[in-house]
C-alpha positions as a Python dict, from the first residue, in 0.01 Angstrom:
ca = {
    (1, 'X'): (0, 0, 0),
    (2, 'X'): (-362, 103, -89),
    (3, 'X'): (-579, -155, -211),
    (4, 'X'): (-912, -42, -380),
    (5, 'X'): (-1164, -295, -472),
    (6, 'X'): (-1443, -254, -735),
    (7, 'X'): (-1704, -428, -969),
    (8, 'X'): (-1979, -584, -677),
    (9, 'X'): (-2299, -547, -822),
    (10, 'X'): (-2669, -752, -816),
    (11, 'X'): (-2674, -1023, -1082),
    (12, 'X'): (-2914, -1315, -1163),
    (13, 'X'): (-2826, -1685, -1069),
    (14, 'X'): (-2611, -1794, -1320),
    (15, 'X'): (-2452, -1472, -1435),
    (16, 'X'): (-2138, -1304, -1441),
    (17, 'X'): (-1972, -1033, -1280),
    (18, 'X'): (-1547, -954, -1259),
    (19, 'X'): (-1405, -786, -931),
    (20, 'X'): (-1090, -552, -998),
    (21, 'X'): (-841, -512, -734),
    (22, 'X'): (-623, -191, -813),
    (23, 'X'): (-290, -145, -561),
    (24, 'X'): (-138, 209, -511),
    (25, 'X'): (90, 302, -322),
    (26, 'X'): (495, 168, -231),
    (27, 'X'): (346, -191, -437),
    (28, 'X'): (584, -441, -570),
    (29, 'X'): (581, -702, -842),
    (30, 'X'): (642, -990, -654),
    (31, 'X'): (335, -957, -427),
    (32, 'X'): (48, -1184, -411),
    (33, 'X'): (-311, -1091, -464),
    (34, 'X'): (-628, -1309, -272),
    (35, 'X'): (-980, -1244, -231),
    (36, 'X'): (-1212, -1290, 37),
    (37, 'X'): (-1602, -1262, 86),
    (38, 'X'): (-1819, -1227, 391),
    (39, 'X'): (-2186, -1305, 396),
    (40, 'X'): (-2390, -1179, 677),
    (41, 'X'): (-2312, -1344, 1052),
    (42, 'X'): (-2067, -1571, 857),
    (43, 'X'): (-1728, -1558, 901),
    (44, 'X'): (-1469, -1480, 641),
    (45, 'X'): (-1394, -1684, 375),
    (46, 'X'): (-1099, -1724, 105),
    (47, 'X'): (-1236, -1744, -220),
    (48, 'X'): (-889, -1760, -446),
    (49, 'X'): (-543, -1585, -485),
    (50, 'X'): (-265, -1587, -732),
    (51, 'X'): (97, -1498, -696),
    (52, 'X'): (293, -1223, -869),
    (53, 'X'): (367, -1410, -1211),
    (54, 'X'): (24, -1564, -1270),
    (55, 'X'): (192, -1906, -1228),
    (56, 'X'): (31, -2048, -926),
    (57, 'X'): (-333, -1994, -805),
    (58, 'X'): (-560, -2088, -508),
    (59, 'X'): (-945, -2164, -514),
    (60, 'X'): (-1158, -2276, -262),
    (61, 'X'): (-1413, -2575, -352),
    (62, 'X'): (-1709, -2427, -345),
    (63, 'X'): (-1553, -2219, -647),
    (64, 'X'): (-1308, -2406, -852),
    (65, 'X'): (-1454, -2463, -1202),
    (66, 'X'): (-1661, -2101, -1183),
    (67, 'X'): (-1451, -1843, -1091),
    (68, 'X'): (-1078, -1695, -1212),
    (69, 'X'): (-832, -1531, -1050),
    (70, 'X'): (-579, -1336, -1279),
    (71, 'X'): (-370, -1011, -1258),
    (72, 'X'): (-178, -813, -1478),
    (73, 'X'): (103, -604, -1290),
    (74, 'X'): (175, -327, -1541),
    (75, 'X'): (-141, -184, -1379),
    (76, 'X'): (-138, -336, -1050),
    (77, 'X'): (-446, -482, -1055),
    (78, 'X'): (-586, -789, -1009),
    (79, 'X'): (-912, -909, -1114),
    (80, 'X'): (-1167, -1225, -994),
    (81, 'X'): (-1389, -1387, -1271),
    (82, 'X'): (-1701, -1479, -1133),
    (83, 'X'): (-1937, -1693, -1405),
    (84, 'X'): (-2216, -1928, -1285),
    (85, 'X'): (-2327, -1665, -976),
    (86, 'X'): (-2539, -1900, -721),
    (87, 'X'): (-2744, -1677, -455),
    (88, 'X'): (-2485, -1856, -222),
    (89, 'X'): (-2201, -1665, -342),
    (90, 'X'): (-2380, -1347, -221),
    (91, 'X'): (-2142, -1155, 5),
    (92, 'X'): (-1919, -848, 103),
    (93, 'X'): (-1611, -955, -150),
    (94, 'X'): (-1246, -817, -15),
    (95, 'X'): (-914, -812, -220),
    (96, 'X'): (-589, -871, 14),
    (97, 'X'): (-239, -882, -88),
    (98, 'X'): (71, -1045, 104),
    (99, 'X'): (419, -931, 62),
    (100, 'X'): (583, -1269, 118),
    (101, 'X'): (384, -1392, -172),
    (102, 'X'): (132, -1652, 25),
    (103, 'X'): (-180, -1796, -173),
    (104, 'X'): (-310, -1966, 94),
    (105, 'X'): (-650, -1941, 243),
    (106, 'X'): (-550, -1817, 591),
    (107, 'X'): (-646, -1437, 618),
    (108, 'X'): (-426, -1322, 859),
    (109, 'X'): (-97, -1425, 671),
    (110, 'X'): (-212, -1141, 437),
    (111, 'X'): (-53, -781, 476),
    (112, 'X'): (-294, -518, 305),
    (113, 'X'): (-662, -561, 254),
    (114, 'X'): (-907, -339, 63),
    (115, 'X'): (-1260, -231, 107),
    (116, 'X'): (-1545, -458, 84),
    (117, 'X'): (-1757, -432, -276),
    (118, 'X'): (-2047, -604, -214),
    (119, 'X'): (-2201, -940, -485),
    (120, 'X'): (-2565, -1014, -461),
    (121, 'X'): (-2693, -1299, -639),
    (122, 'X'): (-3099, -1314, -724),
    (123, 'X'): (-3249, -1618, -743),
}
């Protein structure tokens, strides 16, 4: 399973930008998607994940009530949300997906990662 990660970008405080996560590869329905992010001599942090059907999804604090996490599986992507960008949020952004179907925020229960796209957020 390939995982290819897109849509980083520099935005303003208090904009908007949405990540896409698109799987290729032997990829199944029932898998569940996360994302991570990385800032610079910080260590890796779980941002949100969703399982296969949409009906149960993960957030950390620091971004429940800004960001979504959704997917859509007839084209094996997933996507993050981000609205109300704070220079805090600025960071190397990773999608991940687990075969058992985890949503948790532990990274290494997750199977497949993609490359990093990277969020920076201007003050």
């Amino acid at each position: 399973v390939q995982l290819q990660a897109s849509g980083g970008g520099v935005v303003q405080a208090g904009g908007s930008l949405r990540l896409s996560c698109a799987a290729s590869g032997r990829t199944r329905n029932n898998y569940a998607m996360g994302w991570f992010r990385q800032a610079p001599g910080k260590e890796r942090e779980f941002v949100a994940a969703i399982n296969w059907n949409g009906s149960g999804a993960n957030f950390a604090d620091s971004v429940k009530g800004r960001f979504t996490i959704s997917n859509d599986n007839a084209k094996n992507t997933a996507y993050l949300q981000m609205n109300s960008l704070k220079p805090e949020d600025t960071a190397v952004y990773y999608c991940a997906a687990d075969r058992a179907g985890y949503i948790g925020s532990y990274y290494y229960r997750y199977d497949y990662w993609g490359q990093g796209t990277q969020v920076t957020v201007s003050s």
